[in-house]
C-alpha positions, 0 to 999 in steps of 0.5 A, spaced: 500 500 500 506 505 501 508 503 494 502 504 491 501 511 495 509 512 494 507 511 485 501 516 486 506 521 489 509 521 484 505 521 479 502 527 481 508 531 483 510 529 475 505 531 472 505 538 477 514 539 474 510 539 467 504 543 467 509 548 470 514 548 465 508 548 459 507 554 463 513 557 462 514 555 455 507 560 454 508 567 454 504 571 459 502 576 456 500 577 449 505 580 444 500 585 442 499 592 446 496 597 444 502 602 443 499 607 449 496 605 454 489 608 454 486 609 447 486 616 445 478 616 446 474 619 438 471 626 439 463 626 440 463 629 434 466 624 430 462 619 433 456 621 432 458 621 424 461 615 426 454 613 428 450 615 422 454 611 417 454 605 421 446 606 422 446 606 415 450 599 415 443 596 417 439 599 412 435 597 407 437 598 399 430 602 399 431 605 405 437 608 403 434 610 397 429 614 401 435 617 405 439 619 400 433 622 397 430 627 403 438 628 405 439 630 398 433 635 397 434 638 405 441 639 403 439 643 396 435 647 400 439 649 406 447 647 406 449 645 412 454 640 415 450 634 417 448 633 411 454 634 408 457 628 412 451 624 411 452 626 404 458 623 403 457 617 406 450 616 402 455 617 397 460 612 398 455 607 400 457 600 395 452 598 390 447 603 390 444 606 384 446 613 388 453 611 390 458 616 387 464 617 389 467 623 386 460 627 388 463 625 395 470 627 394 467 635 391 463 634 398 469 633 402 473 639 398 467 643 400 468 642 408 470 648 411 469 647 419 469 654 423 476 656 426 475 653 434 468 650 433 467 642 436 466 640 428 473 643 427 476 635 430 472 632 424 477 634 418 482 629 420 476 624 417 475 628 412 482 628 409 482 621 411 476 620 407 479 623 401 485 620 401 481 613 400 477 616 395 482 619 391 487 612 391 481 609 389 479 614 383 487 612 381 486 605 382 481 605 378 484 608 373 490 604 373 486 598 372 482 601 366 489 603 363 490 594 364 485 592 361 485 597 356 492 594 354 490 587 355 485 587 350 490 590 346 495 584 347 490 580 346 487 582 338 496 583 336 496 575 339 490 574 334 492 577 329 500 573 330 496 567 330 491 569 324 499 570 320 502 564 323 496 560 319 497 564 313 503 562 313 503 554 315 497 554 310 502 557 304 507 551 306 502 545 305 500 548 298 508 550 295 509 545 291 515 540 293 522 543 290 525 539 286 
């Protein structure tokens, strides 16, 4: 029986010394901090703008449009900067018959936020915004100019292949030469 309770002992201290020794083997603690240690917070401004485009996430492709109409007109009649902001991401709203993102880019060129006001922190975004846009319309343009060379490379491909026929077909009706 003391051999027994000696083995038990000892299985139990032996699988104590291992899981001590995984414990050193993972890290304590993750690799990933965030380089400050609190988060710089998001002005409420920019929540707020923040919070319409992600109430438009939920929308509706019917809704949207609805929305995009009543900003858009409320907007014509008396410009002001929320319904610029919800303009703009109306505008950049992906698969929307009123989606148009160079209407959004000369939106956010418009933005003049009065020196020391509370909207004066959403330029940053705007910039932002823009730049995203703007690489876009360039990436877009790259790829068309591709696409646009491709195409030509595949009619000068089919044309050589339409003269290498030509060719191959002279061969076989030249009479054999003696």
């Amino acid at each position: 029986m003391k051999l027994f309770i000696g083995i038990l002992l000892l299985v139990f201290l032996a699988a104590g010394a291992g899981c001590s020794r995984l414990k050193l083997l993972l890290p304590s603690e993750s690799r990933w901090t965030p380089a400050a240690k609190e988060p710089i917070p998001i002005p409420q401004e920019q929540q707020d703008v923040l919070a319409y485009y992600t109430y438009l996430q939920g929308l509706t492709g019917a809704d949207l449009d609805g929305e995009f109409r009543v900003v858009k007109q409320r907007y014509a009649s008396f410009p002001n900067d929320e319904d610029r902001w919800r303009l703009i991401f109306l505008s950049i709203q992906p698969g929307q018959s009123f989606s148009n993102r160079e209407y959004a880019l000369e939106l956010l060129r418009g933005l003049q936020p009065e020196p020391g006001s509370d909207k004066a922190s959403r330029k940053s975004l705007g910039e932002l915004l823009s730049l995203l846009l703007t690489d876009q319309r360039e990436l877009k343009r790259n790829l068309r100019e591709e696409k646009q060379r491709a195409e030509q490379l595949a009619q000068q491909l089919q044309e050589l292949k339409e003269i290498e026929n030509i060719l191959s077909e002279r061969e076989k009706n030249r009479p054999a030469a003696k």
